[in-house]
N, C-alpha and C positions, 0 to 999 in steps of 0.2 A: 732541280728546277723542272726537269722535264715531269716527272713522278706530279708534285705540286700543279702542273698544267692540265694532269689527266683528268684530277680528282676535280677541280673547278668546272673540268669543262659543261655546257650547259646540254640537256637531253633534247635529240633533234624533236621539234613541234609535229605533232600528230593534222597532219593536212585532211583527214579521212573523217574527223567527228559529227561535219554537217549531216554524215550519211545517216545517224543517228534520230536527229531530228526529222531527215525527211522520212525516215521509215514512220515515226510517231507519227506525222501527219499525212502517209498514204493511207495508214490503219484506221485513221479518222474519218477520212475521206471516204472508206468502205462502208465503214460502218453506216456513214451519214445516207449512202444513196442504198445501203439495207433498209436501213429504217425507212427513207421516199418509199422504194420498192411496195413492201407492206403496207402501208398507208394506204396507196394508191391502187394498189389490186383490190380488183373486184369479189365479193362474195358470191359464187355462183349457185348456190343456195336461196341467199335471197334476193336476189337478181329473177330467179323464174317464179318464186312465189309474188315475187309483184308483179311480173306478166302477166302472171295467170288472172291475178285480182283485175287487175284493170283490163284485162279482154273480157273476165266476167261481167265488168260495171258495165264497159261499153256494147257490148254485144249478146246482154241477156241470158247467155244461153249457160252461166255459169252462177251457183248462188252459195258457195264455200268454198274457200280453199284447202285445194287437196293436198294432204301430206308431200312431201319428198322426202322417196327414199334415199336413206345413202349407206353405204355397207354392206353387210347382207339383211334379210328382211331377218327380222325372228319370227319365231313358231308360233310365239302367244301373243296376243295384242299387248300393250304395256299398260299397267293398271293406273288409273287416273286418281284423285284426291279430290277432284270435283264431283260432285252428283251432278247427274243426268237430272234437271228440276224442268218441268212441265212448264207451269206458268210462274211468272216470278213472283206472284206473292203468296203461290204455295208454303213456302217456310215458314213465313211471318201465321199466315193462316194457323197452322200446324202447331208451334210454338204457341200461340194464345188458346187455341183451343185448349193443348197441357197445362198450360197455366192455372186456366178455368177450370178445370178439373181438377186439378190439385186443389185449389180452393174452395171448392164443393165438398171434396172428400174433407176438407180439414174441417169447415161450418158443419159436415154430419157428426164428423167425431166426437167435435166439441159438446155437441149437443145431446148424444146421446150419454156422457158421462157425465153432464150437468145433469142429465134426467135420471140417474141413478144415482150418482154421490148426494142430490137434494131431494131423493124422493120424498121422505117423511117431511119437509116442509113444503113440497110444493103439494103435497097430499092435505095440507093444512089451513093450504089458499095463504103463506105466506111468501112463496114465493114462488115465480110464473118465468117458465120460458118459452117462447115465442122466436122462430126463426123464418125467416126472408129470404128474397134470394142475396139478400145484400148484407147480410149479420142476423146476427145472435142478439136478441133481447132477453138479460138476466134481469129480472125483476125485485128488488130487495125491500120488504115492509120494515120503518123507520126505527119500529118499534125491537129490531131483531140487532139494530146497530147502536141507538141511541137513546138515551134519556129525552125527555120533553126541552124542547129551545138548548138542548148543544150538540155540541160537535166533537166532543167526546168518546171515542167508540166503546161501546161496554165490554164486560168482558166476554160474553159469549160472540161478540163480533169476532173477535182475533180467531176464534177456531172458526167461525165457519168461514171468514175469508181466508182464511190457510186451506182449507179444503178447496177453494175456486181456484187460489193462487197456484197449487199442485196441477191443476187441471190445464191454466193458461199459460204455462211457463214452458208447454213443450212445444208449443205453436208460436210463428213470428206472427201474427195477426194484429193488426192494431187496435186497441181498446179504449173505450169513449165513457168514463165513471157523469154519469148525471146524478145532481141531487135537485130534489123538487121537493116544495113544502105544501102546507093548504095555506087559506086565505086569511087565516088570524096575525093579526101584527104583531110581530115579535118586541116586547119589551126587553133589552137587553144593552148592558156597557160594550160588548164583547162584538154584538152582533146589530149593528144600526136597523141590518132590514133582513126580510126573508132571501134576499139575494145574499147577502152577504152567507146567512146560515147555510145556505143549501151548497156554495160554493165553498162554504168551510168543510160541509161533510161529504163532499164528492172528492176534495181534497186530501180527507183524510182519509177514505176507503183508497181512493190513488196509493197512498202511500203506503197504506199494507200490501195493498197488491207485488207493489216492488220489495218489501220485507219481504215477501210469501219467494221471491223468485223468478218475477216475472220481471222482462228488460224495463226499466224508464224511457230509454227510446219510444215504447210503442205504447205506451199509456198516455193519456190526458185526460183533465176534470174540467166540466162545466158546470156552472148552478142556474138554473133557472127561475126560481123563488115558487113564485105562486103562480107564475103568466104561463103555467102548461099544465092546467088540472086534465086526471086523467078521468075522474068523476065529478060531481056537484059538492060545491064545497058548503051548501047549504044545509046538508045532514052527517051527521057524526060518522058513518060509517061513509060516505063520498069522502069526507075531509082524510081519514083513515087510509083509505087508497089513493089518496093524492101527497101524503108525507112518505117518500121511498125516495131508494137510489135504485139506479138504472146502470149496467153493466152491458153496455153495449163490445159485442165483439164482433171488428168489422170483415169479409172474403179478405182482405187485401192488406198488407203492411203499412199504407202508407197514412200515420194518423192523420195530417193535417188536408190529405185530399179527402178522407170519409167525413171529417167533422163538417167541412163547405158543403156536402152532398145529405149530408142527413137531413130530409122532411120535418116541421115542427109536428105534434101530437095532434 
């Protein structure tokens, strides 16, 4: 009986556990007036950089604030990622000026390899370029692309717009195909008027162009018909220089601001 008594009996209770809990919440309580602590301490860094600023505002006699030191000084001044810029619209200045220049140089290049890869036609008086400060005017007689009333390209077109299209495909410049006719009305199922024809075949040299290599981005066709003769259409050789397409190539990339901006003839 006595044995059986031992083994029952219950283990005296630990009176000592709260001590557990209060130590979790003195370590809290540290922590908690750490973190106040920090908060609430002052920066003495920029504590004097705003003195200095505001005895400057108020008292004139300061007009930047001056570095503080902290540490030891170093040898070399520390190298900055900002340029030292003059006036602020120096950059901008600077940046258009290159721009325009790049666009200069690419209107010369253009133009001196349209004057050599077309010398023998423009030697012929059939084809004429003309340059601006603002584009390139390639000039194309009608008769080098098409048959009479279509829009058709013949076959000597395909080569020598492969020869333009080698030329315009290395430049992003934007390019503006015009077709223009003379004053005779076209009898035609295909083609109601001379607008229709001349925007059929400014459409379709567009569309070698882009064969040849050059982006569709930066190409567009308009037709003009007969309302922009470049001669008298009352003699056979005026009406003769008034049936052509026109290969306008613009300084700049962006077709649809050069086409709002191009002058009528």
């Amino acid at each position: 009986m006595r044995r059986m008594r031992k083994r029952g009996a219950e283990a005296p209770e630990n009176h000592e556990r709260w001590l557990v809990s209060y130590a979790d919440f003195i370590t809290l309580l540290f922590a908690f007036f750490v973190v106040m602590y920090s908060v609430s301490s002052v920066n003495d860094g920029k504590y004097k950089i705003l003195s200095q600023t505001l005895d400057g505002v108020f008292n004139a006699t300061q007009r930047a604030v001056q570095p503080i030191q902290i540490g030891e000084e170093s040898a070399t001044q520390p190298h900055s990622d900002v340029p030292n810029l003059l006036p602020f619209e120096q950059p901008d200045r600077d940046e258009g000026t290159t721009r325009h220049s790049d666009e200069d140089g690419r209107l010369r290049d253009i133009s001196r390899r349209f004057e050599s890869k077309l010398k023998t036609l423009i030697g012929k008086g059939l084809v004429t370029v003309e340059v601006t400060d603002e584009w390139i005017e390639l000039s194309l007689r009608n008769n080098l692309l098409f048959t009479s009333g279509d829009a058709l390209p013949v076959d000597a077109a395909f080569t020598l717009i492969d020869s333009i299209s080698e030329i315009l495909k290395d430049y992003p410049n934007a390019i503006v195909v015009e077709g223009f006719t003379d004053n005779i009305p076209i009898r035609s199922d295909v083609y109601p008027s001379n607008w229709e024809l001349s925007a059929a075949r400014a459409a379709a040299m567009a569309r070698l162009l882009i064969m040849g290599g050059v982006g569709p981005q930066q190409v567009a066709a308009v037709g003009y018909g007969e309302y922009q003769p470049l001669a008298d259409n009352s003699t056979t050789a005026g009406r003769a220089r008034n049936r052509r397409v026109v290969i306008l190539v613009a300084r700049s990339d962006k077709v649809r601001q050069f086409i709002r901006r191009v002058p009528a003839e």
